[in-house]
Residue frames relative to the residue before (quaternion, step in Angstrom):
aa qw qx qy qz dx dy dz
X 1.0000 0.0000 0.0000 0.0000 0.00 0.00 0.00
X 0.2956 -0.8144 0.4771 0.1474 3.58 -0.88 1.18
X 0.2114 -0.8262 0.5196 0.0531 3.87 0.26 0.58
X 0.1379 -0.7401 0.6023 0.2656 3.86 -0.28 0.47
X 0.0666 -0.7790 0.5994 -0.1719 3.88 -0.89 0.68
X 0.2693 -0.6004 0.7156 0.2342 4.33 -1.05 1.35
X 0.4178 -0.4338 0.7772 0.1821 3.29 -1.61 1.11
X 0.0715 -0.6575 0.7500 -0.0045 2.49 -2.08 1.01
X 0.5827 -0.4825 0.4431 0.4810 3.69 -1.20 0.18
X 0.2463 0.8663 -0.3103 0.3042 3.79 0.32 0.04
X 0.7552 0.1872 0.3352 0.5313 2.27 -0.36 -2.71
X 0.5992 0.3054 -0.3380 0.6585 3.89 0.61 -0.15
X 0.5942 -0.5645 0.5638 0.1020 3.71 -0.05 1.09
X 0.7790 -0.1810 0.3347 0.4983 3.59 -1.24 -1.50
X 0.4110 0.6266 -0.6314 0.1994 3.54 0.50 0.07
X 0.7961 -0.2654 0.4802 0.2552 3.37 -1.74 1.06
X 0.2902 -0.6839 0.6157 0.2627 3.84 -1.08 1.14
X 0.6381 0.6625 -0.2935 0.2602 3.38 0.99 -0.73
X 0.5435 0.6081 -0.2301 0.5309 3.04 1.99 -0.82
X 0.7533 0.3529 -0.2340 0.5033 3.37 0.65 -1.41
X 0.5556 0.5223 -0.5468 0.3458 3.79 0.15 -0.13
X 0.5840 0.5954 -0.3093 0.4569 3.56 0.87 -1.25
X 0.7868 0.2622 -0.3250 0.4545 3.41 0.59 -0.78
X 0.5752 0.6457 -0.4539 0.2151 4.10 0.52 -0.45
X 0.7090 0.3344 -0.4432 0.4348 3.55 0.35 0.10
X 0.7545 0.4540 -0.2604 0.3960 3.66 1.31 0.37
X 0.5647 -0.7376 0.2310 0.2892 3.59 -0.01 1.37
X 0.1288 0.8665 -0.4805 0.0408 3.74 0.59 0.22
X 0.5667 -0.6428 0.5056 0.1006 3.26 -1.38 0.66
X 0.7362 -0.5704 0.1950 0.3074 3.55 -0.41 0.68
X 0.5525 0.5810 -0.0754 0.5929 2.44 1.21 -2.23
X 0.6942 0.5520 -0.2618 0.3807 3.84 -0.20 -0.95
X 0.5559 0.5398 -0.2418 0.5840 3.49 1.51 -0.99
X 0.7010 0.5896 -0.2495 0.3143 3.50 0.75 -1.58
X 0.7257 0.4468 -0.2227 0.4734 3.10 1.28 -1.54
X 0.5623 0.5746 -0.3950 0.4444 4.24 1.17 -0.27
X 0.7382 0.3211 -0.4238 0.4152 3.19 1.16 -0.56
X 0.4023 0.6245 -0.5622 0.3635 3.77 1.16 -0.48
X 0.7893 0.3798 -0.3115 0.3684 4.02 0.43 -1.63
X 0.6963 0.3735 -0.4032 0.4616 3.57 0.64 -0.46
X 0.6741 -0.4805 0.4606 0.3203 3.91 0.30 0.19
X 0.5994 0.5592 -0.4990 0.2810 3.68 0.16 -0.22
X 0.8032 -0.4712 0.2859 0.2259 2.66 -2.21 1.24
X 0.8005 -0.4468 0.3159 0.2444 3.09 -1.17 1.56
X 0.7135 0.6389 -0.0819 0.2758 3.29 0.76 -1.61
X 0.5656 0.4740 -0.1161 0.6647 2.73 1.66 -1.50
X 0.5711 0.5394 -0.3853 0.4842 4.24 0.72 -0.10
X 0.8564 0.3686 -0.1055 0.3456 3.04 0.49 -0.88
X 0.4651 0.5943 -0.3294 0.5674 3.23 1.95 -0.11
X 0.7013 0.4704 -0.2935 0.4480 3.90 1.29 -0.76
X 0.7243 0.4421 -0.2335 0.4748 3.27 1.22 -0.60
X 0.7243 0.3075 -0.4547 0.4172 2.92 1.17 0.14
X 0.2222 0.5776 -0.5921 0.5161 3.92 1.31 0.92
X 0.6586 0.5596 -0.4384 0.2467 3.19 0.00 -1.50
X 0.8234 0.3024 -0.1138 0.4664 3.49 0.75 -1.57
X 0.6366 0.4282 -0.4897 0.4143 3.51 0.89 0.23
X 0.3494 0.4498 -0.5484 0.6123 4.03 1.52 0.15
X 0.6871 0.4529 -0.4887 0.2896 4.05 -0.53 -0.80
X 0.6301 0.7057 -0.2080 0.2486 2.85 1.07 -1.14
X 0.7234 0.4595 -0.1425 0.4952 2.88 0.84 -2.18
X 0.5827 0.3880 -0.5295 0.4792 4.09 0.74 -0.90
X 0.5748 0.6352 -0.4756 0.1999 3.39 -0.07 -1.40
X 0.6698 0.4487 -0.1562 0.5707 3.43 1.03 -1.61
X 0.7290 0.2409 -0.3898 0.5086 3.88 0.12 -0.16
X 0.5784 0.4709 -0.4847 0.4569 3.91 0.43 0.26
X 0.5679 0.6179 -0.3766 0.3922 3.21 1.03 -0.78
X 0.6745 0.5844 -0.2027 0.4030 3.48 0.89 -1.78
X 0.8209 0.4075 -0.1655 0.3643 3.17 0.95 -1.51
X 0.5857 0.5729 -0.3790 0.4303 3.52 1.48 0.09
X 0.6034 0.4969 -0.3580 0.5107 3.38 1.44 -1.11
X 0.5741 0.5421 -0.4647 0.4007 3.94 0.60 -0.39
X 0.7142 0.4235 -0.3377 0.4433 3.48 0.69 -0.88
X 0.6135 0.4676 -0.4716 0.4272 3.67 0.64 -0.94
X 0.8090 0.4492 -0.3444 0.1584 3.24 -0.06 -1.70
X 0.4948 0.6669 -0.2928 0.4740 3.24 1.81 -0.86
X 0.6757 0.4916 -0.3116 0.4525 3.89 1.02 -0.75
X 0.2681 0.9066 -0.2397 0.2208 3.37 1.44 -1.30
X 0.1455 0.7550 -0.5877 -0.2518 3.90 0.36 -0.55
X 0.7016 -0.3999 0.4760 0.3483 3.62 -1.26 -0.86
X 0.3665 -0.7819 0.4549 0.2175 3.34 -0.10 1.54
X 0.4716 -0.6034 0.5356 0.3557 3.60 -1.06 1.09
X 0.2209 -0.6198 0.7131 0.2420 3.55 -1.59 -0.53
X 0.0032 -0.8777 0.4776 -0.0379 2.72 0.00 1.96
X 0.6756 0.5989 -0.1808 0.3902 3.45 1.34 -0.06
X 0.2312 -0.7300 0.6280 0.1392 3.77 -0.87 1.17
X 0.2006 -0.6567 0.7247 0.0578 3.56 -1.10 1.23
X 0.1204 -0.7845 0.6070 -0.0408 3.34 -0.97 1.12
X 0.1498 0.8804 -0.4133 0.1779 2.97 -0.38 1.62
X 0.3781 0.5071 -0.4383 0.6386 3.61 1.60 1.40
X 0.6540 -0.5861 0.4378 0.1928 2.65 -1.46 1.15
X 0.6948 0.5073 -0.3569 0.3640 3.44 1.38 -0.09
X 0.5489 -0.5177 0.3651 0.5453 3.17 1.64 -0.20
X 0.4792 0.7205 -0.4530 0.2148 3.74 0.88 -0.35
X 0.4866 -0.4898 0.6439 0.3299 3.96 -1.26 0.44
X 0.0296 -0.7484 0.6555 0.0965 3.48 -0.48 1.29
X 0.8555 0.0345 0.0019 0.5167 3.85 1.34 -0.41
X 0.2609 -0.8189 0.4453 0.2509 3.80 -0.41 -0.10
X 0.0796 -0.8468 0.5246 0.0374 3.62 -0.96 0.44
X 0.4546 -0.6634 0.5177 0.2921 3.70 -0.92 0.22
X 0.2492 -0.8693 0.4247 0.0421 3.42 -0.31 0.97
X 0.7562 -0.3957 0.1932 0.4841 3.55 -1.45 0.81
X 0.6840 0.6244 -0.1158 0.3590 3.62 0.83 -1.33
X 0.5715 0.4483 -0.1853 0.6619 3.25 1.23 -1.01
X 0.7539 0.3653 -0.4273 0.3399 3.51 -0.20 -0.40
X 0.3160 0.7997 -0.3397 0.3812 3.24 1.94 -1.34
X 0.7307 0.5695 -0.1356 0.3512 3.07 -0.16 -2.11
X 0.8828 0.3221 -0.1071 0.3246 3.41 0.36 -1.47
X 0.6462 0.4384 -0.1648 0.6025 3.25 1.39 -0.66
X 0.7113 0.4824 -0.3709 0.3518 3.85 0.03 -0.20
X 0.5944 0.4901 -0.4296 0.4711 3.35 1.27 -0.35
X 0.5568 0.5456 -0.3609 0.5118 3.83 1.13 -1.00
X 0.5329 0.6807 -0.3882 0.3194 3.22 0.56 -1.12
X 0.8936 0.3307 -0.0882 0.2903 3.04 -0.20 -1.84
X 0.5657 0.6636 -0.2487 0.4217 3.26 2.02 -0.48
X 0.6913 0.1778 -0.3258 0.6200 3.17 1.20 -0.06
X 0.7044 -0.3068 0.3425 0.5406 4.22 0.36 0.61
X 0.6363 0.4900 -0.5594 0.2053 3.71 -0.23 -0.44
X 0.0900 -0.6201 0.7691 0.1262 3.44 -1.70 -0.21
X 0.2067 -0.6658 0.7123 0.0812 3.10 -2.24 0.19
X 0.0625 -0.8321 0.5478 -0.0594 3.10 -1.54 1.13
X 0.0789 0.8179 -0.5013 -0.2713 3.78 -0.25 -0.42
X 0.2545 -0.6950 0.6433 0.1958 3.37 -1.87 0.09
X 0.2951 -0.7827 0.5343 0.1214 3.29 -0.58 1.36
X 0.1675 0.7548 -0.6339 -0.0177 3.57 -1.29 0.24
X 0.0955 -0.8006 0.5888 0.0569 3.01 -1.13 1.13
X 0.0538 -0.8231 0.5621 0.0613 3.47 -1.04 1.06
X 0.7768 -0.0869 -0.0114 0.6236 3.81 -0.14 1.09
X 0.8214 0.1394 0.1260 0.5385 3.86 -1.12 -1.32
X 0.8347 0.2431 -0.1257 0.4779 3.89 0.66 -1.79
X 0.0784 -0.7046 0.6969 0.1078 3.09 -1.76 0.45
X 0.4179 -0.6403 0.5914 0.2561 3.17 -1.21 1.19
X 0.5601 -0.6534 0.5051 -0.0642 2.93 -1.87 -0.26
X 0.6748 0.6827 -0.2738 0.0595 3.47 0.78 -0.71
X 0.5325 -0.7356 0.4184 0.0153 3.23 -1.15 0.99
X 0.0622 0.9089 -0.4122 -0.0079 3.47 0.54 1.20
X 0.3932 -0.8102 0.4301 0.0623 3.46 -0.80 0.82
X 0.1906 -0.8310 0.5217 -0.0294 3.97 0.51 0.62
X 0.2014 0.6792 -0.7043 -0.0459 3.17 -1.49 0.85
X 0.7738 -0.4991 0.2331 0.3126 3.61 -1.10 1.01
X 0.6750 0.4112 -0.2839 0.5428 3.45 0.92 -0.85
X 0.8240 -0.3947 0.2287 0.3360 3.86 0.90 0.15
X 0.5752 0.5675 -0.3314 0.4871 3.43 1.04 -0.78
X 0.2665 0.8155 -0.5137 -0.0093 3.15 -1.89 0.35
X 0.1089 -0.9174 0.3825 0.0166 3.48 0.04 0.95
X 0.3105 -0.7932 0.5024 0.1482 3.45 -0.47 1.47
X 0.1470 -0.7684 0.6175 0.0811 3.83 -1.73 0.79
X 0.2581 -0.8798 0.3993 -0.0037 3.48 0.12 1.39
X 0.0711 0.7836 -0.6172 -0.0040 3.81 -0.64 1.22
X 0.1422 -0.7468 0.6404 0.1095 3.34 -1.40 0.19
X 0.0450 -0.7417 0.6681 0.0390 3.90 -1.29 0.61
X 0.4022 -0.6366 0.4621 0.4684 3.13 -1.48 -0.96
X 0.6664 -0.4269 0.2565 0.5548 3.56 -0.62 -0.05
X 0.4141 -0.7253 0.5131 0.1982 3.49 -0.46 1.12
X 0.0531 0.8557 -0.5135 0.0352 4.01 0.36 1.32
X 0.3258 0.6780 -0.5464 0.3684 3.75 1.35 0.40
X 0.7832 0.3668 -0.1724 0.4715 3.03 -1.98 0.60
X 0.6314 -0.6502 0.3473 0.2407 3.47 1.19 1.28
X 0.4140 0.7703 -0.4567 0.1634 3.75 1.38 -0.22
X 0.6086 -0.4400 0.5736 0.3270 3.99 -1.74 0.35
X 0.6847 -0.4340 0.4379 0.3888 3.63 -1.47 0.22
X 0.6146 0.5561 -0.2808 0.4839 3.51 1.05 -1.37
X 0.6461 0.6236 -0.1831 0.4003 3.23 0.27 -1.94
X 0.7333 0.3375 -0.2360 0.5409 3.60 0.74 -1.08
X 0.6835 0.3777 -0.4546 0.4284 3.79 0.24 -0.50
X 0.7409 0.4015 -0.2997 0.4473 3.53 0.59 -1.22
X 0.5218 0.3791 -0.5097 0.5694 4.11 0.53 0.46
X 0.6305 0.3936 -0.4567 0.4888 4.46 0.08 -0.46
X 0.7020 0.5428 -0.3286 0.3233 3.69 0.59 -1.17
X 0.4268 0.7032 -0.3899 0.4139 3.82 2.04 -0.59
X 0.5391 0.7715 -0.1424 0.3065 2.46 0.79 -2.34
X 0.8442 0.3056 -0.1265 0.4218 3.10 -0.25 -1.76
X 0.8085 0.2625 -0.3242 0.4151 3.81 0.36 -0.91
X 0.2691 0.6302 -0.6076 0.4015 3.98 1.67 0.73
X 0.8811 0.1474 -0.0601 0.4453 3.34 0.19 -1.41
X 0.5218 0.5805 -0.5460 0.3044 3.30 0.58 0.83
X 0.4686 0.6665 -0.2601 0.5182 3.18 1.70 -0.73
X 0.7710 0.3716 -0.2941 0.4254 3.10 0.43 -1.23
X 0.6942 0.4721 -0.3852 0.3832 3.60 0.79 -1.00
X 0.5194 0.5871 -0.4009 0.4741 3.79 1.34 -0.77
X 0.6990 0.3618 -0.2709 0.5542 4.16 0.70 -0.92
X 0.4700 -0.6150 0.5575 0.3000 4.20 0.23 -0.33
X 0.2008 0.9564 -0.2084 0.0393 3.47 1.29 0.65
X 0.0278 -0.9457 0.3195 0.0524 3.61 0.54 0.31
X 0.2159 -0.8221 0.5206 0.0802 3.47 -0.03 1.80
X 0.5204 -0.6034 0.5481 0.2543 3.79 -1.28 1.29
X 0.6122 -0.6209 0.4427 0.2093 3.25 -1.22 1.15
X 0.6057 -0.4783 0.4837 0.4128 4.05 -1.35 0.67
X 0.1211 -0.6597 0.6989 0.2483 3.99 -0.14 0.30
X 0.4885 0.6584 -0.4470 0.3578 3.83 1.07 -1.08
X 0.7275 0.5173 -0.2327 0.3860 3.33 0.20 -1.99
X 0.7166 0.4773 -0.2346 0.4513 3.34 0.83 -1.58
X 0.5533 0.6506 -0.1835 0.4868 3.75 0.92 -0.91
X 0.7660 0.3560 -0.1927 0.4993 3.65 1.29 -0.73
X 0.6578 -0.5091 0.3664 0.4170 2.82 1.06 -0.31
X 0.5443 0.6561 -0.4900 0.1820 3.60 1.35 -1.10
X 0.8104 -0.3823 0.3946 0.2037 3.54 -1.78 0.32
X 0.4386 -0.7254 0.3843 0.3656 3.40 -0.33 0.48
X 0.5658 -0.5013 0.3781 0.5343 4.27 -0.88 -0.18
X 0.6451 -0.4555 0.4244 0.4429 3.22 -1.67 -0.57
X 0.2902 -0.6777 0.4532 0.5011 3.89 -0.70 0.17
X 0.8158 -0.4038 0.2004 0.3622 3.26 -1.67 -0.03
X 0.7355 0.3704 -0.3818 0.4195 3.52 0.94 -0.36
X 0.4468 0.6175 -0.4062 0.5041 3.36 1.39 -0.37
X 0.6403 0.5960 -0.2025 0.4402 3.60 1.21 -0.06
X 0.7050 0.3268 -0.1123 0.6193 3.14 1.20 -0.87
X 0.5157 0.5382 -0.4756 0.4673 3.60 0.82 0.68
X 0.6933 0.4601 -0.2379 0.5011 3.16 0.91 -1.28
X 0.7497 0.3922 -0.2249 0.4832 3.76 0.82 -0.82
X 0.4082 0.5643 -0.3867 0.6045 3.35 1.63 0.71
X 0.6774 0.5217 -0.2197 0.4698 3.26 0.26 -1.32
X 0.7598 0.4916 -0.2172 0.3658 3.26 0.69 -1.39
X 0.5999 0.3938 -0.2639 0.6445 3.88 1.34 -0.92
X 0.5521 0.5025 -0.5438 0.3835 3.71 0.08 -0.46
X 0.8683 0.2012 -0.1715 0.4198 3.54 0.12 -1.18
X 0.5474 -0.6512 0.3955 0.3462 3.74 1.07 0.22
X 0.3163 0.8207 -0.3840 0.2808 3.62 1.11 0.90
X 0.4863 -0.7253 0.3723 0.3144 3.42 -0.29 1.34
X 0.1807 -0.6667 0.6845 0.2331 3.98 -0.18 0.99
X 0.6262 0.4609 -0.5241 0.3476 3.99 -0.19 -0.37
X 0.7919 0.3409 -0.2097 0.4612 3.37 0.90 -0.47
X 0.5120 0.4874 -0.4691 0.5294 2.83 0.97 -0.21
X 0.5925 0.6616 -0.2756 0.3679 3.84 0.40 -0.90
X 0.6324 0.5203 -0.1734 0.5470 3.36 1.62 -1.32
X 0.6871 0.2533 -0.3567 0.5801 3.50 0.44 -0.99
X 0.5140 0.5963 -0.4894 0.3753 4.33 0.13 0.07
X 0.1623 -0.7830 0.5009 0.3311 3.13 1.14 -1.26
X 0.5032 0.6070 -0.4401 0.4297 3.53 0.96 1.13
X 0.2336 -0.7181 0.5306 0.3850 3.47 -0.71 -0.10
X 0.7244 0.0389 -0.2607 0.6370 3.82 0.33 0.64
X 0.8317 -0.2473 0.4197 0.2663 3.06 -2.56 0.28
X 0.8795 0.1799 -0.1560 0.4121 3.01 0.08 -1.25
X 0.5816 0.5011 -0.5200 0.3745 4.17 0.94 0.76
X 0.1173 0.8794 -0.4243 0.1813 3.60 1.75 0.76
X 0.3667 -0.7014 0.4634 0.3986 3.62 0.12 -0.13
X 0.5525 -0.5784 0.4455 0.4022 3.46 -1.10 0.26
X 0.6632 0.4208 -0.2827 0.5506 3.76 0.87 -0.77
X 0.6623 0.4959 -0.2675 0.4939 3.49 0.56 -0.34
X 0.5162 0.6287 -0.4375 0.3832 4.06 1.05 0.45
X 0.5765 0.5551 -0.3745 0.4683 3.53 1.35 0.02
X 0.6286 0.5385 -0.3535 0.4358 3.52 1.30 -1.27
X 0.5635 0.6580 -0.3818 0.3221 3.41 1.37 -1.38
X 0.7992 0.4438 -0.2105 0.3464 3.16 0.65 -1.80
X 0.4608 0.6973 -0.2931 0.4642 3.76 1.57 -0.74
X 0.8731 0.3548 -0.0641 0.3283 3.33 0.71 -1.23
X 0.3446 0.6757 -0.2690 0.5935 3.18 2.39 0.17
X 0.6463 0.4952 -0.3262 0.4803 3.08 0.75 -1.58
X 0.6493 0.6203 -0.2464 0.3646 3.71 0.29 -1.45
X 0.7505 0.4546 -0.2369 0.4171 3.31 1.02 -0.77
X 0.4368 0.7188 -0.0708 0.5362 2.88 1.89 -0.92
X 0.9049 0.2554 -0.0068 0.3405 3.17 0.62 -0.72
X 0.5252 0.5380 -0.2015 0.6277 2.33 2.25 -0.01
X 0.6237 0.5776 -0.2869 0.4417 2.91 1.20 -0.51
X 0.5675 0.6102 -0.2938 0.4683 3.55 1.14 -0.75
X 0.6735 0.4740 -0.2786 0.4941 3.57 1.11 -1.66
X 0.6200 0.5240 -0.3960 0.4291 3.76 0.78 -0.34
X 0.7263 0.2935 -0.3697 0.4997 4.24 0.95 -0.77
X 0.5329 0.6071 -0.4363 0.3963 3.55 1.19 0.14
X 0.7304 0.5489 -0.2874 0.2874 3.72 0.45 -0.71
């Protein structure tokens, strides 16, 4: 990126006053500065102070184009439907609904690209956890990464495979979203039935305490809840949660005891 910019004695290091006066009433470009000192010979030193301006000016736009596209997209963005029923009773019932990898796809990539962005992820797995991370790209160079991390999501009878490559969804659903500021439109269904409201946020962090303290699969745990995350627990349903931690908990003990 080329950035027009008045040299100053500063930034030109050791260049020659005689040089830099000539240039101060005329906007000039970094690079342009670089290449006078390459022809006139000057000390190495003085190169490498301009080039590196050069790339901390590349930088800094790079980073405010960056900012100023993601304002516009995200601001265009709409609210991701929930277009998906996750069936998790043995009877086959919709126990909740969610907005899926695809669906967001859809909505965001066309905004996306209108203002330069892109999306990527990098996956890593290390034993039990895989990370996540979600990198975000804009044309002029910026790019700013948003890192999750679970365990292998083995609920629901799943294979080794099956289980990493269902957490690894997971992760770049809501890494994306959490990397864009995303916001998925309530169940009108759920709400429409009558169903119960969630847990609140600290009623959250207990359970998701509880849960890392003792190393307790949340994917599974989540499965036998019949939610897909911690925090779509019902509100009436924060006693079973906490009832059924314990249980694990305690089972878990009777197992290094025996």
């Amino acid at each position: 990126m080329n950035t027009d910019i008045s040299t100053n004695k500063a930034e030109v290091g050791n260049l020659p006053a005689n040089d830099v006066d000539k240039q101060q009433s005329v906007p000039v470009q970094p690079m342009t500065l670089v290449t006078l000192a390459v022809e006139k010979g000057y000390d190495l030193n003085v190169i490498e102070s301009l080039m590196d301006f050069q790339d901390r000016l590349d930088k800094k736009q790079a980073k405010k184009a960056f900012d100023a596209a993601m304002a516009l997209a995200v601001n265009e963005i709409p609210t991701i439907a929930k277009n998906k029923k996750a069936i998790v009773d043995k009877d086959g019932n919709a126990r909740y609904r969610y907005d899926d990898l695809s669906e967001i796809a859809e909505t965001v990539k066309p905004i996306l690209k209108k203002h330069g962005l892109s999306y990527r992820f990098r996956t890593q797995q290390n034993g039990a956890i895989v990370s996540v991370t979600c990198i975000v790209s804009h044309v002029d160079g910026h790019s700013e990464e948003n890192t999750l991390s679970a365990d292998n999501d083995t609920s629901g009878s799943k294979n080794a495979i099956q289980a990493v490559g269902s957490a690894v969804t997971y992760l770049e659903r809501y890494s994306l979203k959490a990397a864009l500021g995303l916001a998925a439109a309530e169940d009108d269904d759920a709400q429409a039935a009558g169903e119960p409201a969630v847990i609140t946020h600290d009623q959250f962090l207990e359970l998701n305490k509880l849960l890392d303290d003792h190393d307790i699969n949340k994917a599974a745990f989540c499965g036998y809840m019949g939610v897909e995350a911690v925090a779509d627990i019902p509100q009436n349903r924060f006693k079973d949660a906490k009832e059924a931690i314990k249980k694990k908990i305690a089972k878990a003990k009777e197992a290094v005891n025996v």
